[in-house]
C-alpha positions in Angstrom: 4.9 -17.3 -5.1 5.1 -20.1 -3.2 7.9 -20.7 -0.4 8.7 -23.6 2.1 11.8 -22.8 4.1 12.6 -27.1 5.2 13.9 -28.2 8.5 17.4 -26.7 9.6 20.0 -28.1 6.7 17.0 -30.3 5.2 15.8 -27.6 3.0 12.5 -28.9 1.0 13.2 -26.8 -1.8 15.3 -23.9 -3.0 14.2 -19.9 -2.1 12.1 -20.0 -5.2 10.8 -23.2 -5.5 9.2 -23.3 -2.2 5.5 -23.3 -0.4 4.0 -21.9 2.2 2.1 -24.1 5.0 -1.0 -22.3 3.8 -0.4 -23.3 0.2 0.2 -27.4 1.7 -3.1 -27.0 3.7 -4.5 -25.6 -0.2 -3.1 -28.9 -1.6 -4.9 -30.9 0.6 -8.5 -29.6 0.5 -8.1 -29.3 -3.3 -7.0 -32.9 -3.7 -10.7 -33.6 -3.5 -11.2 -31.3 -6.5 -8.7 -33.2 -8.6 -5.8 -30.8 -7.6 -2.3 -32.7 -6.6 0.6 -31.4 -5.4 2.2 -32.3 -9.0 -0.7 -29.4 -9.9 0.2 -27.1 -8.1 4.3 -26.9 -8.9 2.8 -27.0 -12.8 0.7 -24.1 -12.0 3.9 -22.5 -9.7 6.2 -22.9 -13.2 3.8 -21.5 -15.2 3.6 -18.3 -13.0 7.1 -17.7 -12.9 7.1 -16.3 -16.1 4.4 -13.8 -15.1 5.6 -10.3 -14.2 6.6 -9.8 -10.3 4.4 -8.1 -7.8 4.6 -4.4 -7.3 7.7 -4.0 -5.0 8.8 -7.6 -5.1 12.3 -8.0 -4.0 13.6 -4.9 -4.9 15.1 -4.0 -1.8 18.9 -5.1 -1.0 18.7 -3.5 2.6 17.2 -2.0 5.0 17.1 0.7 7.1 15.2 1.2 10.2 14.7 4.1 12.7 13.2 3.0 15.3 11.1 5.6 17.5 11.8 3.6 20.7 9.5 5.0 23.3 6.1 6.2 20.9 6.1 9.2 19.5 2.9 11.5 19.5 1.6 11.6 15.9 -0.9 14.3 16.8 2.4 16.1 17.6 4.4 15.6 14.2 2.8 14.1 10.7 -0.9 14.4 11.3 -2.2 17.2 12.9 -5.7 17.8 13.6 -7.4 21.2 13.4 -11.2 22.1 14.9 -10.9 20.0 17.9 -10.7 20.5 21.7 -7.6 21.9 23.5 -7.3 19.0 24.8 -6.9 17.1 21.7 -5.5 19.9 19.6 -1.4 20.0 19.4 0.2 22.9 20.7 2.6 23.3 17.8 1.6 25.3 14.9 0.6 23.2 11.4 3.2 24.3 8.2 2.7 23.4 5.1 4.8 20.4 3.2 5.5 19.8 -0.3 2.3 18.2 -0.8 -0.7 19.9 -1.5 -3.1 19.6 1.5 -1.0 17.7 3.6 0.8 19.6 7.0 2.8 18.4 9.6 3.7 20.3 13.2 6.4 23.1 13.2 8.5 21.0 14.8 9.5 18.7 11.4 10.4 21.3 9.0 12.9 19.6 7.1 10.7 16.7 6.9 7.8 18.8 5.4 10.2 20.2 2.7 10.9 16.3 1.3 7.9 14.6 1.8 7.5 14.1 -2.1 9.9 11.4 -1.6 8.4 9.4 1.5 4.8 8.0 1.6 3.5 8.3 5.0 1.1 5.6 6.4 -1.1 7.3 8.8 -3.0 4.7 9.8 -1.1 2.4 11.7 -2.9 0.5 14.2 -3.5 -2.5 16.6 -5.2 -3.9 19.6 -3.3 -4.8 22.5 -2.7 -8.1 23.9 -3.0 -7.1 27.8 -1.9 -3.7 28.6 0.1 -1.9 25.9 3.3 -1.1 27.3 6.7 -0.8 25.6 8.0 -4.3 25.5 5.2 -5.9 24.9 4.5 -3.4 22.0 8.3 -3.8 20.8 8.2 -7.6 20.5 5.2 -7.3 18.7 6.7 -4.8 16.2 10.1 -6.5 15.6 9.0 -10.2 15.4 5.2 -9.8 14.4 4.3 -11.7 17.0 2.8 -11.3 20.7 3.1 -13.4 23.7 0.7 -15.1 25.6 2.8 -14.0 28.9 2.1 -10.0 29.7 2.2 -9.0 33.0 0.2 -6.3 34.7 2.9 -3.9 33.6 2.4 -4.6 30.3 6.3 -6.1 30.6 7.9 -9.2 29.4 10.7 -11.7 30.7 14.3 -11.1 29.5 15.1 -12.3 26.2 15.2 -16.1 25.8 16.3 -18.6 22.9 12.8 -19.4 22.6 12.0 -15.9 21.4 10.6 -15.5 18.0 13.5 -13.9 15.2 13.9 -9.9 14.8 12.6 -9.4 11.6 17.0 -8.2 10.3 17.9 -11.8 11.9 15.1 -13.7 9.8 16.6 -11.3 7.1 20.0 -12.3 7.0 19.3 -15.9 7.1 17.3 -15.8 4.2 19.3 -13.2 2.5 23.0 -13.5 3.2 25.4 -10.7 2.3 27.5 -11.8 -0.4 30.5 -9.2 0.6 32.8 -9.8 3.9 30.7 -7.0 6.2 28.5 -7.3 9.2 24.8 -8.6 8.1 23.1 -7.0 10.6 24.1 -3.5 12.6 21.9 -2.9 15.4 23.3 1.1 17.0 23.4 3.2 18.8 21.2 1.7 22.3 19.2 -1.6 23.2 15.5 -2.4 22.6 14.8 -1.3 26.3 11.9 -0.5 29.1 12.9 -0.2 32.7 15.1 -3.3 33.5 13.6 -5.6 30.3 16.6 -5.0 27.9 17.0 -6.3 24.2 13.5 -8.5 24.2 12.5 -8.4 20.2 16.1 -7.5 19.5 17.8 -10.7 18.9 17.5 -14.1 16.5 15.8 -16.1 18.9 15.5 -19.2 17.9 17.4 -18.8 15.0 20.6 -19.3 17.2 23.2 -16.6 17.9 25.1 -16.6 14.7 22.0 -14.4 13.3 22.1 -11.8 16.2 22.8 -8.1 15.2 26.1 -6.7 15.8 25.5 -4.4 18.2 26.9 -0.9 18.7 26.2 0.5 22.3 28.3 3.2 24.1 29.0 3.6 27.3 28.0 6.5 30.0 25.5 9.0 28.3 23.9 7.3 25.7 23.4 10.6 23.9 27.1 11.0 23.6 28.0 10.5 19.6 31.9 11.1 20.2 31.9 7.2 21.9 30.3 5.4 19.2 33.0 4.8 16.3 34.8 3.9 19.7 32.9 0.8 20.7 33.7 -2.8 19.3 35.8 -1.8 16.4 38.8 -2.7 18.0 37.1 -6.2 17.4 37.4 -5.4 13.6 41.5 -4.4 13.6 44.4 -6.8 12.5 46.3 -7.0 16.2 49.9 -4.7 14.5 52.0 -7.9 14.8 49.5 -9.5 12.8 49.0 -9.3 8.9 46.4 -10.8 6.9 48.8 -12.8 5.3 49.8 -14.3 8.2 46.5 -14.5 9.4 45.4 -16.5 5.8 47.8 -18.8 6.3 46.8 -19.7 9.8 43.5 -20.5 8.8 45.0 -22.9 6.1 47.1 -24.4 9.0 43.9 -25.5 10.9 42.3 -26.3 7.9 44.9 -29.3 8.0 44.9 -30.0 11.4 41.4 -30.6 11.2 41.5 -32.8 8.2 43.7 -34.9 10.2 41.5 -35.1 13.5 37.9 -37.1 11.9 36.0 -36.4 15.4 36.7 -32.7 15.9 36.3 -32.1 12.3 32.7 -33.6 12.3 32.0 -31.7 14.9 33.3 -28.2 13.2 31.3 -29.6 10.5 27.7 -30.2 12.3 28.0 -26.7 13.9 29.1 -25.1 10.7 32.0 -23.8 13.0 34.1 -23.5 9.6 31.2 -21.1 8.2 31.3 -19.0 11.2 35.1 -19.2 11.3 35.7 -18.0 7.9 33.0 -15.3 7.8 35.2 -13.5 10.8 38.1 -14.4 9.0 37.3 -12.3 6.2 35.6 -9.9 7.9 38.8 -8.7 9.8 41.0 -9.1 6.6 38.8 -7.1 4.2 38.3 -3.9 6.7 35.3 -2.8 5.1 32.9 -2.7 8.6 36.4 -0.6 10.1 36.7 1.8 7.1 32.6 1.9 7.3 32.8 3.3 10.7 35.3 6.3 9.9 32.5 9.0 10.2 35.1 11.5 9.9 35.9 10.8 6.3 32.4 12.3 5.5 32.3 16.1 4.9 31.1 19.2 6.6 28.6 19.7 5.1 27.0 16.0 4.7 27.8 15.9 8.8 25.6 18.9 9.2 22.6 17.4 7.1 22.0 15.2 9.3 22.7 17.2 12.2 25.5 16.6 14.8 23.8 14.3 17.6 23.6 10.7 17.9 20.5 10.4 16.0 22.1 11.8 13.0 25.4 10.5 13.4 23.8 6.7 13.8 22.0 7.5 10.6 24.9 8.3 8.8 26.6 5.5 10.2 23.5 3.7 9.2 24.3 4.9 5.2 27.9 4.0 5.4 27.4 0.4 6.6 24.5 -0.1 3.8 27.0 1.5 1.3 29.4 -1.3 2.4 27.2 -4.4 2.2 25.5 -4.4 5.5 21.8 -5.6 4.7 19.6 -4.4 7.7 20.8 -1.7 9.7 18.6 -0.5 13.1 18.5 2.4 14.1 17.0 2.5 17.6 16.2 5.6 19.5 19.2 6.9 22.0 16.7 7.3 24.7 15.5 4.2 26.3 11.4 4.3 27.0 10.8 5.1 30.3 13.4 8.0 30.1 13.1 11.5 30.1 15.4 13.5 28.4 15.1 13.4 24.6 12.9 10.1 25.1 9.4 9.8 22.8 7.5 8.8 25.8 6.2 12.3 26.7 4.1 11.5 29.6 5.1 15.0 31.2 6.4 18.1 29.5 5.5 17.1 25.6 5.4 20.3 25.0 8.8 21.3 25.5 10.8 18.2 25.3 9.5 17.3 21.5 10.0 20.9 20.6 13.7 21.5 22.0 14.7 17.9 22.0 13.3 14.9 20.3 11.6 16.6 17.4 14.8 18.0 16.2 17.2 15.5 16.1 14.1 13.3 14.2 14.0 15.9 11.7 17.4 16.6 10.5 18.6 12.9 11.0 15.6 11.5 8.6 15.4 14.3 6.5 19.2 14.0 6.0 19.0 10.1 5.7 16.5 10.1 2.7 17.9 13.3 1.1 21.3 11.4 0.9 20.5 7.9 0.0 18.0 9.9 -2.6 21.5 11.9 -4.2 23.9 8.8 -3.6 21.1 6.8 -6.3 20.7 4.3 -3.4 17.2 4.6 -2.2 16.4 3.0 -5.4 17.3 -0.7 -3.1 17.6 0.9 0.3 14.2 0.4 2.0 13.7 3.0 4.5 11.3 2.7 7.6 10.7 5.0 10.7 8.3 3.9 13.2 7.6 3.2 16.6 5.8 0.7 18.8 2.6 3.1 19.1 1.6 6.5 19.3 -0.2 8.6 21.9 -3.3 9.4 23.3 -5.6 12.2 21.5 -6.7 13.1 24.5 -4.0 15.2 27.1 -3.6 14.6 30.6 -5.9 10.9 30.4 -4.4 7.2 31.7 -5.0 5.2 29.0 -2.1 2.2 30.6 -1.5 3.0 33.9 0.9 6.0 33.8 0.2 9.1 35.0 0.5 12.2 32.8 0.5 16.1 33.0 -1.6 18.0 31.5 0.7 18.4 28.7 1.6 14.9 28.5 -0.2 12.1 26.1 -0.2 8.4 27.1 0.3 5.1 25.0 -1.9 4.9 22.4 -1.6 1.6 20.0 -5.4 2.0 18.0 -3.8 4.8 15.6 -0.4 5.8 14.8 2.0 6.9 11.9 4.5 5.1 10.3 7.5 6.3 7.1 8.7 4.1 4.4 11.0 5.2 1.5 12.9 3.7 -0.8 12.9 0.5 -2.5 9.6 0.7 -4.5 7.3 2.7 -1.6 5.5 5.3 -3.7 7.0 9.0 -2.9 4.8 11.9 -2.2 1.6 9.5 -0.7 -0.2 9.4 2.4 -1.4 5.9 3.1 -4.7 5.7 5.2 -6.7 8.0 6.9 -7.5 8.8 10.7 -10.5 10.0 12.1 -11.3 13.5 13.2 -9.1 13.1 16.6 -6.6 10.6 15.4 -8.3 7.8 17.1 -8.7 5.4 14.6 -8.7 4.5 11.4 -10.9 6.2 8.7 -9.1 4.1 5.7 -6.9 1.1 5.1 -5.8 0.4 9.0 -2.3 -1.4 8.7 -0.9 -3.7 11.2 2.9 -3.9 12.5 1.9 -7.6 11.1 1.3 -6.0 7.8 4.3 -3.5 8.2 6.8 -6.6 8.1 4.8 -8.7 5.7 5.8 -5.4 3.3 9.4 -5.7 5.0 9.7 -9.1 3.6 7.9 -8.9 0.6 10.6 -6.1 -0.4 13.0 -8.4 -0.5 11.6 -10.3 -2.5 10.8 -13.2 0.8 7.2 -14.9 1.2 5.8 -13.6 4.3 4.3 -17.1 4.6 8.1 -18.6 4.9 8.8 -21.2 7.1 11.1 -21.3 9.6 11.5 -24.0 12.4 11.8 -23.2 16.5 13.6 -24.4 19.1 11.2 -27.2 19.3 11.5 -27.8 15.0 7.7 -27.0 14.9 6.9 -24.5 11.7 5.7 -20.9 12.0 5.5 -18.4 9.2 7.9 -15.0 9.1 4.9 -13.4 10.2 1.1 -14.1 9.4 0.0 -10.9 7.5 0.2 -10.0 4.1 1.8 -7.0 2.5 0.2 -4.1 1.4 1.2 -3.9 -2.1 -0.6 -0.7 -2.3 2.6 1.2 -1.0 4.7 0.3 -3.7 4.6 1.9 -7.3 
């Protein structure tokens, strides 16, 4: 498939009938060969009628729980046996549904439904500069690195200039066809130290494409704020009904007909699009009756246990259910943190055990298990990941930090990642790691690679163009998918 997103509002062709800047630099070595351009959209026709790729836009949202901080792999989904102490994990390995394959004692749920997750346990990269979190984030949500890292491994604040999160160049692509928010980012920021939301926002997309963002105040580990945040934004003011409210916007409709300059002006911003998109969101109520948590059961509130992993994952599945298309789940604990963070530095040992690990394990678990009985995971892509994973070794400074013996440090070259849903085979591991979880044994994947599948199962080229702030092309990401996850 070929696709060519054009400049903004001068669209070449439609979603379909694109090409890709790789397939224009094609067209004009093979002109010497005979092959036009004409050529080429004969030979794009013809393959229309040949049967999609494996996974091809079968997904209608997405998903993803984001591991914010870099959880120890070693630690959870691939344990390693018949190594040093100082490699080995200190949690016992169980068994899992799949024959062969064990994860720590700390995911139990997990290893009682991995027959319908494939696991991709080679995940890896090499840093550009030190790998530290923000770098490593912008990397993983855009696909792309920056020629700025300092010393600390740290990046400047966001910046219009920034390249889309993947959800932003989502939405654009994709829009929701149902009055609801396109893109739900909960229930804390993209965040190291002081560097807040960097790889979290559209970029150069413009603002209308940033995420909707759910962040509570105080303690972000306190659930009973969240439904609490923003939604007043959602309700008809009581004085207020949508009647009423219709028949103001059919008021300024007028007004503007009447005023040529301001309503060029609406026009050239596509201020009416925004306009009416609010409009209706506030008038349907969907994203306010999605947000009612307490309309869920007992029982489906326990599955995914009562913290604000869980409860963001089950907010996540509401939203999805009401026609949000990407939904991020980011990890309550902000890297650099202690408490409940994935960046174990010191005390792994106890904090994954009694803290993270849990609240990972019934919040998944519970997220896949009830997409899985609601017949949703069928479109719902489902991804867990985070920006690395840590060191084999214990105790070692692999970026700078110091760590107790206990504690593992950032480690990019090998790492797992989960997908579900959507196509992704279930039951498979994907990849192999060495003896120490190192490296790579088998079919190493790239975060690159990890959003080129992203795209791909939504049926969008990887290859896609969009334009910058400067209207110079760049691709979604350059990488290709790795069809071999789907069925």
């Amino acid at each position: 498939m070929f696709a060519i997103k054009g400049q903004p509002g001068k669209d070449m062709c439609d979603e379909h009938l694109g090409m890709s800047r790789r397939d224009l630099l094609r067209v004009g070595s093979s002109s010497m060969l005979g092959v036009t351009l004409g050529s080429m959209f004969e030979l794009q026709a013809a393959s229309a009628n040949t049967v999609p790729a494996s996974g091809w836009g079968q997904a209608k949202n997405i998903i993803l729980c984001y591991l914010q901080g870099g959880p120890s792999h070693i630690d959870m989904w691939d344990p390693k046996e018949n190594v040093p102490d100082n490699v080995r994990s200190s949690f016992g390995n169980i068994s899992t549904k799949l024959p062969g394959i064990q994860f720590t004692e700390i995911l139990p749920k997990l290893a009682q439904m991995n027959d319908k997750f494939t696991m991709i346990r080679s995940m890896s990269y090499t840093p550009n500069g030190l790998f530290n979190h923000t770098a490593a984030i912008y990397q993983m949500m855009t696909g792309y690195t920056t020629d700025k890292v300092s010393p600390s491994g740290q990046l400047e604040p966001p910046s219009p200039k920034d390249f889309p999160n993947f959800g932003s160049n989502i939405i654009k692509i994709k829009p929701v066809d149902v009055p609801m928010l396109p893109f739900v980012m909960l229930p804390r920021p993209l965040q190291e130290s002081n560097v807040v939301g960097k790889g979290g926002t559209a970029g150069f997309l413009g603002k209308a494409f940033d995420p909707y963002t759910l962040y509570p105040e105080g303690d972000d580990m306190d659930m009973s704020k969240m439904t609490k945040i923003k939604i007043e934004d959602l309700k008809l003011r009581p004085d207020v009904f949508s009647v009423r409210l219709n028949r103001r916007a059919k008021l300024r409709e007028t007004i503007n007909k009447g005023m040529p300059t301001i309503d060029k002006a609406v026009e050239s911003h596509n201020l009416n699009e925004y306009y009416d998109r609010a409009l209706n969101l506030i008038v349907s109520g969907r994203a306010r009756d999605a947000f009612d948590l307490e309309s869920e059961s007992h029982q489906t509130r326990e599955l995914y246990g009562r913290n604000t992993f869980g409860d963001s994952c089950l907010l996540a599945r509401r939203l999805v259910e009401a026609g949000t298309r990407v939904v991020e789940v980011v990890w309550p604990k902000v890297a650099n943190s202690d408490n409940h963070s994935w960046d174990h530095h010191v005390d792994l040992d106890t904090r994954m055990k009694n803290q993270s690990g849990p609240m990972l394990d019934a919040g998944l678990s519970g997220l896949i298990t009830d997409l899985d009985e609601r017949g949703m995971l069928d479109e719902t892509l489902v991804v867990c990941v985070g920006e690395f994973g840590r060191s084999p070794q214990k105790g070692v400074s692999t970026s700078g930090n110091s760590n107790t013996p206990d504690g593992r440090d950032h480690w990019p070259y090998c790492y797992t990642a989960v997908m579900a849903g959507a196509g992704i085979k279930r039951g498979q591991v994907h990849g192999k790691s060495d003896k120490t979880a190192s490296s790579p044994l088998e079919d190493p994947v790239h975060p690159g690679e990890l959003l080129a599948t992203i795209y791909h199962s939504f049926g969008i080229n990887p290859e896609t163009i969009v334009y910058n702030h400067l209207n110079q092309p760049r691709e979604l990401v350059k990488a290709d998918a790795v069809s071999s996850l789907f069925v």
